[in-house]
N, CA, C and O atoms as a CHARMM CRD file, in Angstrom:
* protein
*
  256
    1    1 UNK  N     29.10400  98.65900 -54.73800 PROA 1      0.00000
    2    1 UNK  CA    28.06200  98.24000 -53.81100 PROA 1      0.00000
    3    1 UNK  C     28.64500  97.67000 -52.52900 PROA 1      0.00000
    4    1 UNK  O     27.90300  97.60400 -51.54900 PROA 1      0.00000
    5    2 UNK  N     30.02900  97.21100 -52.43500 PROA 2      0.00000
    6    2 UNK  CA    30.51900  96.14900 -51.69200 PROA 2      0.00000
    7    2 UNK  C     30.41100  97.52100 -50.30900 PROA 2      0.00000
    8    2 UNK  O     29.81400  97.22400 -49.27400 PROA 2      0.00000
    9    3 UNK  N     30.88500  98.60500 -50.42300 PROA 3      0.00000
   10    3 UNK  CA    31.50600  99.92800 -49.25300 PROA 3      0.00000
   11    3 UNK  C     30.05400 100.44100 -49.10300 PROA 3      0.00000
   12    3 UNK  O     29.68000 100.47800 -47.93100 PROA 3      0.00000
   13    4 UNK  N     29.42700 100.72200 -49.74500 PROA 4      0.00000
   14    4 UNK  CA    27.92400 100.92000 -49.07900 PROA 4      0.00000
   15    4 UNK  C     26.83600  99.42800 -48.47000 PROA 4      0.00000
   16    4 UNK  O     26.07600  99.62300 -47.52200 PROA 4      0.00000
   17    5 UNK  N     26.88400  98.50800 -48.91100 PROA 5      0.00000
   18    5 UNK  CA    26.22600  97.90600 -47.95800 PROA 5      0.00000
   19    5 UNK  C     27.32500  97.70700 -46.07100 PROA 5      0.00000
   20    5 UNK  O     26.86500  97.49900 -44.94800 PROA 5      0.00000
   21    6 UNK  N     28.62000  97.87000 -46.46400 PROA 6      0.00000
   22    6 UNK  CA    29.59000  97.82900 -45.02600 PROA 6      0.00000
   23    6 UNK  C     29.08300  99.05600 -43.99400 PROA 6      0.00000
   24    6 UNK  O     29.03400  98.96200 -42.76700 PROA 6      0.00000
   25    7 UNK  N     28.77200 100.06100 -44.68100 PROA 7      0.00000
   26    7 UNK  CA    28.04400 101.03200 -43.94200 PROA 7      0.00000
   27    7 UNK  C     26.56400 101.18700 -43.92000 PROA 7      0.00000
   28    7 UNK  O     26.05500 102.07500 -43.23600 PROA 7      0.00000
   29    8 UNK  N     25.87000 100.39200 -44.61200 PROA 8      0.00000
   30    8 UNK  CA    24.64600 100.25700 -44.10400 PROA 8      0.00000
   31    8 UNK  C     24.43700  99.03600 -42.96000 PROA 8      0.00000
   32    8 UNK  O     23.53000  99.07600 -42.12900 PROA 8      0.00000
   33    9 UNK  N     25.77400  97.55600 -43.08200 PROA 9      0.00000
   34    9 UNK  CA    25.64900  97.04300 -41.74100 PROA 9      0.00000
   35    9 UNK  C     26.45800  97.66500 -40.33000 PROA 9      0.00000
   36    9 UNK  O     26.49500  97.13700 -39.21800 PROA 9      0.00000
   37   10 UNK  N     27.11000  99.01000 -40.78400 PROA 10     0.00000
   38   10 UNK  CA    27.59900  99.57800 -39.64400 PROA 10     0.00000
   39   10 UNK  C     26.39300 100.55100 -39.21200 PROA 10     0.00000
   40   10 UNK  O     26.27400 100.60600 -37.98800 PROA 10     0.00000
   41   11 UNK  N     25.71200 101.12700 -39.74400 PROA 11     0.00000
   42   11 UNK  CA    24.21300 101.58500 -39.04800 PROA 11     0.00000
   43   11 UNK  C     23.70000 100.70500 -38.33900 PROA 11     0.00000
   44   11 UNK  O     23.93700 100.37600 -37.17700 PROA 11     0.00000
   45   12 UNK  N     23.01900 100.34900 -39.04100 PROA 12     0.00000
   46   12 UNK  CA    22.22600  98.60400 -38.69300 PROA 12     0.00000
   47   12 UNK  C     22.62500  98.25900 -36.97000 PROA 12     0.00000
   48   12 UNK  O     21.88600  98.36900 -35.99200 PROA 12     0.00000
   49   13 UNK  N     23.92800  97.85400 -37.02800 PROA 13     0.00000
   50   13 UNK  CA    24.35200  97.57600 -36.09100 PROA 13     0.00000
   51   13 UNK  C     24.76000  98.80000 -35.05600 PROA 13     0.00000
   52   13 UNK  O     25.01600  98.50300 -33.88900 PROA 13     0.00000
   53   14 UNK  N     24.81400 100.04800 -35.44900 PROA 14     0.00000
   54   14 UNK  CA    24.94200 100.70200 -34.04200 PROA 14     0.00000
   55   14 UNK  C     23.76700 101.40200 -33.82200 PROA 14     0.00000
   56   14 UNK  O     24.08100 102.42000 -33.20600 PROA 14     0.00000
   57   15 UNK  N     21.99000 101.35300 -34.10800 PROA 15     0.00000
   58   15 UNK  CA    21.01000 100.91100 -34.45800 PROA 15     0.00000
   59   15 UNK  C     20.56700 100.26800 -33.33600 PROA 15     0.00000
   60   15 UNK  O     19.94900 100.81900 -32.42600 PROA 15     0.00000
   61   16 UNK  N     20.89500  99.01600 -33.38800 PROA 16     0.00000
   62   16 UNK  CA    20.34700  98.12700 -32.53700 PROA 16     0.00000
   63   16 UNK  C     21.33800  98.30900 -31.30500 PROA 16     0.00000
   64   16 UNK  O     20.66600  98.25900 -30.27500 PROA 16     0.00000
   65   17 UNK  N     22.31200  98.44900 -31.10700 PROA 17     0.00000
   66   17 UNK  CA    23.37100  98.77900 -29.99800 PROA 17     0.00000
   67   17 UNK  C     22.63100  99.86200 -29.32900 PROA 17     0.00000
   68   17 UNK  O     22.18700  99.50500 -28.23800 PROA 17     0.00000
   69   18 UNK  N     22.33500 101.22200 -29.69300 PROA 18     0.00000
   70   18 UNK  CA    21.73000 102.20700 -29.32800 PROA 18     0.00000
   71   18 UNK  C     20.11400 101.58100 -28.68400 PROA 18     0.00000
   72   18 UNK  O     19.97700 101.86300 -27.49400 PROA 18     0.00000
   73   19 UNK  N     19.37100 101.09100 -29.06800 PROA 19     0.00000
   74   19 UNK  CA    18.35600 100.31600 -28.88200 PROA 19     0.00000
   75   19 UNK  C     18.03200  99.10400 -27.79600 PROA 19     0.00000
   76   19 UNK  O     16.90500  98.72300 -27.48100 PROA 19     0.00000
   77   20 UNK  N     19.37900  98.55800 -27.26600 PROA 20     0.00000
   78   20 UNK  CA    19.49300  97.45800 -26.39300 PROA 20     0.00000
   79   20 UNK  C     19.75300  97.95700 -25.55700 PROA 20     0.00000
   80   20 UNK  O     19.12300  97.65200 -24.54500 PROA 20     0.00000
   81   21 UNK  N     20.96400  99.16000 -25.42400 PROA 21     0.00000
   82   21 UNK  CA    21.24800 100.56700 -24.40100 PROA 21     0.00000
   83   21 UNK  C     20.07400 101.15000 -23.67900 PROA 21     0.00000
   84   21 UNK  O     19.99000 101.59400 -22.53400 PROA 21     0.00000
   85   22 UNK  N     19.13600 101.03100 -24.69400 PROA 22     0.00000
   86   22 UNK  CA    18.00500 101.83900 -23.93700 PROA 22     0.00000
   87   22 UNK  C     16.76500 101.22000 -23.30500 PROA 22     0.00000
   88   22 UNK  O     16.07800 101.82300 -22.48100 PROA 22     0.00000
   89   23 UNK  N     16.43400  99.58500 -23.87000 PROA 23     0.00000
   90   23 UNK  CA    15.71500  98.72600 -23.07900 PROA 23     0.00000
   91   23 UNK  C     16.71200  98.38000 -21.95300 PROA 23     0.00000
   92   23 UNK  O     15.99100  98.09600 -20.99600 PROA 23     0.00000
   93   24 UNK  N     18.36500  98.22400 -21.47200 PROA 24     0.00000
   94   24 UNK  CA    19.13000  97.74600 -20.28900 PROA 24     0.00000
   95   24 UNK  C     18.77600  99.17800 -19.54700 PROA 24     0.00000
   96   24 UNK  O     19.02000  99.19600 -18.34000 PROA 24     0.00000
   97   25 UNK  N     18.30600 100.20800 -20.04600 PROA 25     0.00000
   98   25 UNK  CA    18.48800 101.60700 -19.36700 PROA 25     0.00000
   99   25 UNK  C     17.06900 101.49700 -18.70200 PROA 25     0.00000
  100   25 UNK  O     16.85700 101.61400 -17.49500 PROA 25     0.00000
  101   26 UNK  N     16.53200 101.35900 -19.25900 PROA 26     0.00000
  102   26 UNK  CA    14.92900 101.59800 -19.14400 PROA 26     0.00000
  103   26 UNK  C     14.69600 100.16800 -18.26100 PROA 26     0.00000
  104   26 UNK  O     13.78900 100.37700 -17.45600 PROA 26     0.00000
  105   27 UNK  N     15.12600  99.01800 -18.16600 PROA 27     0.00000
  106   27 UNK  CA    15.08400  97.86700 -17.48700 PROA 27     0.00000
  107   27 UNK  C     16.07400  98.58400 -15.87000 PROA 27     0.00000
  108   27 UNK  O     15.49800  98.36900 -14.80400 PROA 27     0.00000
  109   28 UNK  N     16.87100  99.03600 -15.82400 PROA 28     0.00000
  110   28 UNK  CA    17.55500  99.36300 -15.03100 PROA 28     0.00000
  111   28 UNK  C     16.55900 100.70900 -13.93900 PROA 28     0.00000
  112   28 UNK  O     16.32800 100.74800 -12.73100 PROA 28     0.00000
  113   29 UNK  N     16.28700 101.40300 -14.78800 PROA 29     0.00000
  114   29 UNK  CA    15.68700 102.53800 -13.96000 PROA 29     0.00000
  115   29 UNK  C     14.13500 101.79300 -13.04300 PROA 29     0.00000
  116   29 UNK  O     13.78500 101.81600 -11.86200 PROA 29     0.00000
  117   30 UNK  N     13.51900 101.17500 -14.33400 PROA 30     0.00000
  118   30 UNK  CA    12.44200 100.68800 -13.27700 PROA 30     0.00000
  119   30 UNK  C     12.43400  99.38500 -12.87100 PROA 30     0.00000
  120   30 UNK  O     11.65100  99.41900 -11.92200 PROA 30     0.00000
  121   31 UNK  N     12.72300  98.51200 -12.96000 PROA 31     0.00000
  122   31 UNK  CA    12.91500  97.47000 -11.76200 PROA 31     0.00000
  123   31 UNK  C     13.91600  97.34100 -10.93800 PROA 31     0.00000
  124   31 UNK  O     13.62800  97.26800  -9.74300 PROA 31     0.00000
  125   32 UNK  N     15.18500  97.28600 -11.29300 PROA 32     0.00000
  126   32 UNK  CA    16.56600  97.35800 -10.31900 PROA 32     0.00000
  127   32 UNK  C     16.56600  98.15000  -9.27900 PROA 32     0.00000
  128   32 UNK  O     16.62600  97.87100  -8.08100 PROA 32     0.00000
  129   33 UNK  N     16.45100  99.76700 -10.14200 PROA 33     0.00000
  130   33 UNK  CA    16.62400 100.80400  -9.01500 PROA 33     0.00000
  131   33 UNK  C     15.43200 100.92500  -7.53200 PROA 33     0.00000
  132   33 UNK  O     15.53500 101.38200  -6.39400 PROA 33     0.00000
  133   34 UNK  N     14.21100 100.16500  -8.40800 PROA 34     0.00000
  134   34 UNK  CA    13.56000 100.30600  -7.13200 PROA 34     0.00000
  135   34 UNK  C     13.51100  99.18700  -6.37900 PROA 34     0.00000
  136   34 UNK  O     12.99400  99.21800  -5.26300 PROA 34     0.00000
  137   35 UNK  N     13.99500  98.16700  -6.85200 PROA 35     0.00000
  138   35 UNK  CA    14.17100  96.79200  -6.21100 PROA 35     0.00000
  139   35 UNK  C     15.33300  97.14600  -4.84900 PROA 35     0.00000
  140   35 UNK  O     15.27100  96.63600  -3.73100 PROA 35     0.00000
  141   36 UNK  N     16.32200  98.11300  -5.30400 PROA 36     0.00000
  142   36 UNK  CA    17.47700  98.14600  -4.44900 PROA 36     0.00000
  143   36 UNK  C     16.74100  98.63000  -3.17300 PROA 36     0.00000
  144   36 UNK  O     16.51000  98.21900  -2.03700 PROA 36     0.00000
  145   37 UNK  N     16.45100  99.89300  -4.07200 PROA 37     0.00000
  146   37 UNK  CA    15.85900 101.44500  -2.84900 PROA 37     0.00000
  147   37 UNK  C     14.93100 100.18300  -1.48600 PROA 37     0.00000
  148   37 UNK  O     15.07000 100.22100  -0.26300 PROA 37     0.00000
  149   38 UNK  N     13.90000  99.04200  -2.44800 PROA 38     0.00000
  150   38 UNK  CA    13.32000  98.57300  -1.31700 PROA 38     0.00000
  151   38 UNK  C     13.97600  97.59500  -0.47700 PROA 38     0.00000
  152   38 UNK  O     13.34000  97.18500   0.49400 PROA 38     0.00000
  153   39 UNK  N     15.13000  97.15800  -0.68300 PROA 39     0.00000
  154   39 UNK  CA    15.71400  96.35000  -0.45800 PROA 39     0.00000
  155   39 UNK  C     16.46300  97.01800   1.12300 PROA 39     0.00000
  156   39 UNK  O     16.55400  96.59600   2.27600 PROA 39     0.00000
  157   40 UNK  N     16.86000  98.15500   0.45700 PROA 40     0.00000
  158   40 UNK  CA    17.17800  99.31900   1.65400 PROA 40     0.00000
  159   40 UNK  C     16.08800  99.64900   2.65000 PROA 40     0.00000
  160   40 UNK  O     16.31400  99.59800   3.85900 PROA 40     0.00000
  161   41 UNK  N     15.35800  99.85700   2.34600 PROA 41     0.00000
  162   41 UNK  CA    13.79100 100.13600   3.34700 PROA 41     0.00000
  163   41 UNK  C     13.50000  99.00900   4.46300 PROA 41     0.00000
  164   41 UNK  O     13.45600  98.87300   5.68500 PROA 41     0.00000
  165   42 UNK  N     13.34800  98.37200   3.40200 PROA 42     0.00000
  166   42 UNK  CA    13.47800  96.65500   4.45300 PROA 42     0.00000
  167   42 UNK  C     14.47200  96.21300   5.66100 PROA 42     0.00000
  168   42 UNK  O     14.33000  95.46200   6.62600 PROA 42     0.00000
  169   43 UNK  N     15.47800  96.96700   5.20900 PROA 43     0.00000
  170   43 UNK  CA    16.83600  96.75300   5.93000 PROA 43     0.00000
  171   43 UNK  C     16.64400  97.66600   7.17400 PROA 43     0.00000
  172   43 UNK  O     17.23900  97.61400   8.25100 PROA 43     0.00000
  173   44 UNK  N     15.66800  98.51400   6.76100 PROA 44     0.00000
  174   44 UNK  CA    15.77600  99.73800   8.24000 PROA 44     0.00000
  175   44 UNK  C     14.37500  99.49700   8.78700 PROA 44     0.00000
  176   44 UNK  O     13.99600 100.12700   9.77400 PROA 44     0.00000
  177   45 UNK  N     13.36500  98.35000   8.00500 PROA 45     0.00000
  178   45 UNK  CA    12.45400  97.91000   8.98800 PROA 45     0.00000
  179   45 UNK  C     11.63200  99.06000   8.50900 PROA 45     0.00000
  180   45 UNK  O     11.35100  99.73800   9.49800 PROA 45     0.00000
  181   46 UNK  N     11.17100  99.52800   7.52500 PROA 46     0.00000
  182   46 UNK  CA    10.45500 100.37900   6.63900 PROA 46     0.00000
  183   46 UNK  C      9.45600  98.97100   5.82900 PROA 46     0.00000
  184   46 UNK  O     10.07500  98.11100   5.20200 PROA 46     0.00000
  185   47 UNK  N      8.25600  98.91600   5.92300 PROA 47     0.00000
  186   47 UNK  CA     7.39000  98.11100   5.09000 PROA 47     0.00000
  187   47 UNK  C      6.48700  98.83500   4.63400 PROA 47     0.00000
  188   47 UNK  O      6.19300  99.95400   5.05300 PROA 47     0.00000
  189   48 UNK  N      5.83300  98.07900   3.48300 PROA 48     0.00000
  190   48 UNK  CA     4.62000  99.03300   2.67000 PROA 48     0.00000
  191   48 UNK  C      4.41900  97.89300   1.56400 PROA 48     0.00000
  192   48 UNK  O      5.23000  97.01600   1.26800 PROA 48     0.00000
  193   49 UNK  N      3.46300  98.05800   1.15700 PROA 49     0.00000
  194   49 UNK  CA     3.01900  97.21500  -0.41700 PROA 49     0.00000
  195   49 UNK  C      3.34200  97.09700  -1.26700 PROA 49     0.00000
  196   49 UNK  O      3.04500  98.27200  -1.48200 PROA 49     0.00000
  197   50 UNK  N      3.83600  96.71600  -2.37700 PROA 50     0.00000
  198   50 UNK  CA     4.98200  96.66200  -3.16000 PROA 50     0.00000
  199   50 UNK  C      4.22200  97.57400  -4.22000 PROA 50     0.00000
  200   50 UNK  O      2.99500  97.66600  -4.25100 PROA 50     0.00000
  201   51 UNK  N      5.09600  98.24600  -5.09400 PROA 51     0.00000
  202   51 UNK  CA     4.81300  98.96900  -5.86000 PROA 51     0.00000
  203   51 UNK  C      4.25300  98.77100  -7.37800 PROA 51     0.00000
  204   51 UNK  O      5.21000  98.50000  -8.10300 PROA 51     0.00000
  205   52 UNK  N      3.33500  98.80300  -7.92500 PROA 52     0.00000
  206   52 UNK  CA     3.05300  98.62700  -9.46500 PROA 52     0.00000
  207   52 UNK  C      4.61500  99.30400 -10.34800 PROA 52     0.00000
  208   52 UNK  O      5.59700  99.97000 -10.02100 PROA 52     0.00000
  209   53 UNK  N      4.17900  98.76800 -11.37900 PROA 53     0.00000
  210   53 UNK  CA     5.48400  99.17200 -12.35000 PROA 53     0.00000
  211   53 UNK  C      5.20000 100.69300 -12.78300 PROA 53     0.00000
  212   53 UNK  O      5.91200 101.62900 -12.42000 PROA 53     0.00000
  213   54 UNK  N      4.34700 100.78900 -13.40200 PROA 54     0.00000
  214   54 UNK  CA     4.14900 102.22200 -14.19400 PROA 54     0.00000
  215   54 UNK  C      3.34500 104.06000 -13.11800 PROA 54     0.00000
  216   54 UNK  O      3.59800 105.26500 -13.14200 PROA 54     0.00000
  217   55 UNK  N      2.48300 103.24900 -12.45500 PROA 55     0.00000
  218   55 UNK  CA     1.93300 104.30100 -11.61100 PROA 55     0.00000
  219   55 UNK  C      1.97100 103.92800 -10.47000 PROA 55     0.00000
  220   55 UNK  O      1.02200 104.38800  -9.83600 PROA 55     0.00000
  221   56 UNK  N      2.83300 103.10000  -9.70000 PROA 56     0.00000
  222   56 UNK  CA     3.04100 103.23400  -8.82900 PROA 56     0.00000
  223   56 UNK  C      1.96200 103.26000  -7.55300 PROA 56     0.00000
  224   56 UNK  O      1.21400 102.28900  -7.43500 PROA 56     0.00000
  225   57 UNK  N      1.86800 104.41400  -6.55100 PROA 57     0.00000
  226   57 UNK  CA     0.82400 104.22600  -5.89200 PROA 57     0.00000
  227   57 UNK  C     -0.05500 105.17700  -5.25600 PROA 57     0.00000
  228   57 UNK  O     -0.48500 105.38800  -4.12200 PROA 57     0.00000
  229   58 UNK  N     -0.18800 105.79600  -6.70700 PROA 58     0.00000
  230   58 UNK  CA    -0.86100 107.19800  -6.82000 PROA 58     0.00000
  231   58 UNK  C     -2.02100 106.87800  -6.26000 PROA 58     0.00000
  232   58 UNK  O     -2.25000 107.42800  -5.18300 PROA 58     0.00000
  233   59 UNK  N     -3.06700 105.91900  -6.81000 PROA 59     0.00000
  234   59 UNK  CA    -4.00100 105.82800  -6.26200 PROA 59     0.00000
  235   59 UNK  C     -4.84500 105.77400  -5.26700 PROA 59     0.00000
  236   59 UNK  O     -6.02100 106.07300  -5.05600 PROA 59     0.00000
  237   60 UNK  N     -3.39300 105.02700  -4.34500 PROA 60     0.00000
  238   60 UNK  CA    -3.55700 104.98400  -2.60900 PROA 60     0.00000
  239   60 UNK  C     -3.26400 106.10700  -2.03300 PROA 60     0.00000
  240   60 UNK  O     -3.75200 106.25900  -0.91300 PROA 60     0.00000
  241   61 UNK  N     -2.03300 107.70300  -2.82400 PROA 61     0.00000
  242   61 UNK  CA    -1.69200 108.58200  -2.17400 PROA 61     0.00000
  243   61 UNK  C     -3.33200 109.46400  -2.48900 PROA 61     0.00000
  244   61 UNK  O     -3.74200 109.98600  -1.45200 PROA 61     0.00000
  245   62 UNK  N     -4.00500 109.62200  -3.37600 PROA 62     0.00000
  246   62 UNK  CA    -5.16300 110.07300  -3.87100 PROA 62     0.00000
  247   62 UNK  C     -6.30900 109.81900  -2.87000 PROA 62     0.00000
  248   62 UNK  O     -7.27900 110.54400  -2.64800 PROA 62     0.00000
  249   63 UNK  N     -5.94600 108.47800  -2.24000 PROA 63     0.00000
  250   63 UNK  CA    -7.14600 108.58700  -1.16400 PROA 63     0.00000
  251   63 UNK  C     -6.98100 109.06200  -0.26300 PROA 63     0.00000
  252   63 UNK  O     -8.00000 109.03100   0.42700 PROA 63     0.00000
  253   64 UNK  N     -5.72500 109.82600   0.45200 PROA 64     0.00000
  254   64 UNK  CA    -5.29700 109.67500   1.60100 PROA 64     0.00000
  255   64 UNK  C     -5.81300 111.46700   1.54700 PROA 64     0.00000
  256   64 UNK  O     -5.67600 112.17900   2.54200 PROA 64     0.00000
């Protein structure tokens, strides 16, 4: 029992490794990356309304 539970905490654990990878990934793509991009916009004197997280600002391109 002792060599199978060592590999059920080596799952376990690359499991949750794989899993933290993908909330820092998924944290990275939508707030950082667009935090930068506006950060850049700003810098060239580009303004606009800040963006929702998930849809963004479809709604306003929909009226236009």
């Amino acid at each position: 029992m002792g060599l199978t539970e060592y590999y059920v905490n080596i799952f376990v654990s690359l499991v949750l490794l794989a899993f933290l990878g993908l909330i820092l990934r998924l944290y990275h793509e939508l707030v950082v990356k667009p935090m930068k991009l506006r950060a850049r916009l700003l810098k060239q004197g580009i303004k606009g309304p800040p963006p929702s997280l998930l849809i963004g600002k479809i709604r306003e391109i929909k009226k236009l």
